[in-house]
N, C-alpha and C positions, 0 to 999 in steps of 0.2 A: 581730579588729581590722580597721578598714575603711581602705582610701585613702584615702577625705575627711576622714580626723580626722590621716592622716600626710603629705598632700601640700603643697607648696609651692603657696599662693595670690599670691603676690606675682609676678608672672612681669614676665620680660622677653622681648619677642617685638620681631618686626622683620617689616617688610611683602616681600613678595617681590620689589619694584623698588629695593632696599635694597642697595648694590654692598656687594661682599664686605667690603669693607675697615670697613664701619660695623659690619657683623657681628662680626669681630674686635675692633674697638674694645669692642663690646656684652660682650663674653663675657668679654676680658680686666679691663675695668673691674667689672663684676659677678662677676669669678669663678668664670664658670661655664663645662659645657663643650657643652652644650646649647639652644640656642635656637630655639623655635617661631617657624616662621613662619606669620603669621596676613592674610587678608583681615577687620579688624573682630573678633568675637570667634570667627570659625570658622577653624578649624585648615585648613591648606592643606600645610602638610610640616613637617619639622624639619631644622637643619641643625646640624654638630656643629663643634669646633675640629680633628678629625680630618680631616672634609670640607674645609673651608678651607683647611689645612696639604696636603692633597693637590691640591686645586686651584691652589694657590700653588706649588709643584713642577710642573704640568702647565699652566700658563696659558702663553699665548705673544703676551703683547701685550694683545689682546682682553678690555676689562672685563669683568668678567662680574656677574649679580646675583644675589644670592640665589634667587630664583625658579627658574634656570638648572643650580644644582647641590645644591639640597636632595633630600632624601626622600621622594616625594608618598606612596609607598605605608607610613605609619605604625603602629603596634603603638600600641593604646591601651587605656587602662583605664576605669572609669566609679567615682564616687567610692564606689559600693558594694562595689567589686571587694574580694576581700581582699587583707592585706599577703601571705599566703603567694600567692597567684593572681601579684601582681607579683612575686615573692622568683622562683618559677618562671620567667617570663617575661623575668624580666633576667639570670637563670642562664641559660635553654636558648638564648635569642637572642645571649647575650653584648653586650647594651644596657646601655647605662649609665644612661639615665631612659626613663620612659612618660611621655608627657602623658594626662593624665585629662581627658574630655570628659562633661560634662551634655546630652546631647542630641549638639547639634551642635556645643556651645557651649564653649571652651577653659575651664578652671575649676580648674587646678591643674598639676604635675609631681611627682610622683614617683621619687628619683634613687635608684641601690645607697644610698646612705649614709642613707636616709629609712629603706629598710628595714632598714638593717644596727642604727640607735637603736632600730627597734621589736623586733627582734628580742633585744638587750642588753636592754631594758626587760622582755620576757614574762620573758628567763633570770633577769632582779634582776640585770643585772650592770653595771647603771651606775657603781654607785660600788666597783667592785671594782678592787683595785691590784694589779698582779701582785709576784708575791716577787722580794727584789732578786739571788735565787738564779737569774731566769731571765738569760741572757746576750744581749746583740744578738745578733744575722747578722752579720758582719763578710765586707766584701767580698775 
C-alpha cells in the first residue's frame, strides 16, 4: 500500500511571515496538530502545536513568526513511499505526521492515524468490536 492512496490531500499550510498566533488559530480550528509551512506549493518547514506551546512558554515579548521557529530540516515521503516505510519513520523518529512531496511540490500529509486505519484495514479489523469482557485503564 502506497502513501498517495493513504495521505491527506486537503492540507492546511501557512506562509512563514504568518505570526504564531494564526498558526494556532489554524491548527485549533482545523484540528490538527501539524502545519506545513509553505512558500506557494514548496515546502519550506513544518511547525507543530508542540512548537507553539513551547514558544509561548519561552517568548518574552517579542512577536515571533512562523518562519522563526519552524523545522526547516524536514522528514519527508514521496507518494510512492510505502505505508510501512512511513509506519517506520513515524515509529523510530517519534513524529506524528510526514508531508509527502511530488518533486518539490507539497502534495499531501500523512499522520500516525493514516497509518494506524491502513494498517486496521490489511488486519480486517475495521469493523471489529472488542468483548465487553475487556475492562478500561482506570486511572
Amino acid at each position: 500500500m502506497f502513501v498517495g492512496r493513504r495521505m491527506k490531500r486537503d492540507l492546511v499550510t501557512v506562509p512563514p511571515g504568518a505570526a504564531l498566533e494564526e498558526a494556532a488559530r489554524l491548527l485549533k480550528a482545523h484540528r490538527i496538530h501539524h502545519l506545513p509551512v509553505v512558500d506557494g506549493e514548496r515546502l519550506l518547514g513544518i511547525v507543530t502545536d508542540t512548537d507553539l506551546r513551547n514558544e509561548t512558554l519561552r517568548a518574552a515579548g517579542a512577536p515571533r513568526t512562523v518562519g522563526e521557529v519552524m523545522t526547516r530540516d524536514v522528514v519527508t515521503l514521496s507518494p510512492g513511499d510505502t505505508i510501512d516505510d512511513a509506519m517506520l519513520i513515524l515509529s523510530r523518529q517519534r513524529f506524528g505526521a510526514l508531508p509527502v512531496l511530488d518533486g518539490e511540490r507539497l502534495v499531501g500529509i500523512v499522520a500516525k492515524a493514516d497509518v494506524l486505519v491502513a494498517l486496521l484495514e490489511t488486519l480486517d479489523l475495521r469493523d471489529y468490536t472488542w468483548s465487553t469482557s475487556v475492562a478500561p485503564v482506570s486511572a
